[in-house]
C-alpha positions as CSV (number, residue, x, y, z in Angstrom):
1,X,18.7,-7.3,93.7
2,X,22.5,-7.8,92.7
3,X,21.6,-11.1,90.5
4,X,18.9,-12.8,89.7
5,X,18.1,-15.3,92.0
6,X,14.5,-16.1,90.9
7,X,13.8,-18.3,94.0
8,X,15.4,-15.8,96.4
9,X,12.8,-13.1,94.8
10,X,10.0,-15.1,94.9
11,X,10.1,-15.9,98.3
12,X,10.6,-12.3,99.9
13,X,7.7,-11.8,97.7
14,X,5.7,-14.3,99.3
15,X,5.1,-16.3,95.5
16,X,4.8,-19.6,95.2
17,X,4.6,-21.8,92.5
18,X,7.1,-19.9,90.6
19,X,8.9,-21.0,87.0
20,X,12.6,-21.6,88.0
21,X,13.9,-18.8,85.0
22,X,14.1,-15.3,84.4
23,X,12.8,-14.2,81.4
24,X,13.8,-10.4,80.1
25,X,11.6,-8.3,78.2
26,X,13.5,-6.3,75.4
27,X,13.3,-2.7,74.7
28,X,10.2,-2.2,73.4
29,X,7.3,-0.8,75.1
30,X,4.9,-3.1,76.8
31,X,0.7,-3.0,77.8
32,X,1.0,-1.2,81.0
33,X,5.3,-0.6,81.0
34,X,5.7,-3.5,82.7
35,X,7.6,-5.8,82.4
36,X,10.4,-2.8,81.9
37,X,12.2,-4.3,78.7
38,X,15.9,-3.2,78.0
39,X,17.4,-3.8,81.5
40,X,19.7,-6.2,80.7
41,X,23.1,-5.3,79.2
42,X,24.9,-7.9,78.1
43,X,28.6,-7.5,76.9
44,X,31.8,-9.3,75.8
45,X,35.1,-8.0,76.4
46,X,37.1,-7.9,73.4
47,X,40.6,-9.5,75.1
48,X,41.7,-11.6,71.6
49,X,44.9,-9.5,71.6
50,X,45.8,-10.8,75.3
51,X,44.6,-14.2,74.8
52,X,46.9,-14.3,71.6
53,X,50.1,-12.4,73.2
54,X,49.1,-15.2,76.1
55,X,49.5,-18.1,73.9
56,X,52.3,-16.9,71.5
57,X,54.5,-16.1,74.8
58,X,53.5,-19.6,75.9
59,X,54.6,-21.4,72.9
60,X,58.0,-18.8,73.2
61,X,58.7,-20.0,76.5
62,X,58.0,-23.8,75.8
63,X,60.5,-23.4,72.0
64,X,63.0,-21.7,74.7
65,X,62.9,-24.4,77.1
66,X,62.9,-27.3,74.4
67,X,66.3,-25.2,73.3
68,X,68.1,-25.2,76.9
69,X,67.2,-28.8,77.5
70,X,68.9,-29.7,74.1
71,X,71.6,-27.7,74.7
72,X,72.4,-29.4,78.3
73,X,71.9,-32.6,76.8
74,X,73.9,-32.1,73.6
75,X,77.1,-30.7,76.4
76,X,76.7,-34.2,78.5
77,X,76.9,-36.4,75.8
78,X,80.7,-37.6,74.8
């Protein structure tokens, strides 16, 4: 399986009557090995530096635009 689609699972299992969760065992070892803890990986990016260069262009862009519309309307007016 690609996800965990608990329903989807249970039914090509033939189960019925099943809790509509997943729940993950962690690494350590179990009665039996199963359920095989430790499976699931779960990781952030670390993207602050291109969330911040994102927002600092942003504000850039909208301080440069502020700029050109005072200009043109500081040149219209007599």
């Amino acid at each position: 399986w690609r996800s965990r689609d608990v329903a989807a699972i249970a039914a090509r299992r033939g189960l019925t009557h099943t809790a509509p969760y997943f729940v993950d065992a962690d690494g350590r070892a179990n009665p039996g090995g199963w359920p095989r803890g430790g499976l699931t990986v779960i990781r952030f990016p670390n993207s602050h530096l291109i969330y911040a260069l994102t927002w600092f262009g942003m504000a850039m862009l909208t301080l440069v635009g502020y700029g050109l519309f005072w200009r043109e309307e500081r040149r219209r007016r007599p």
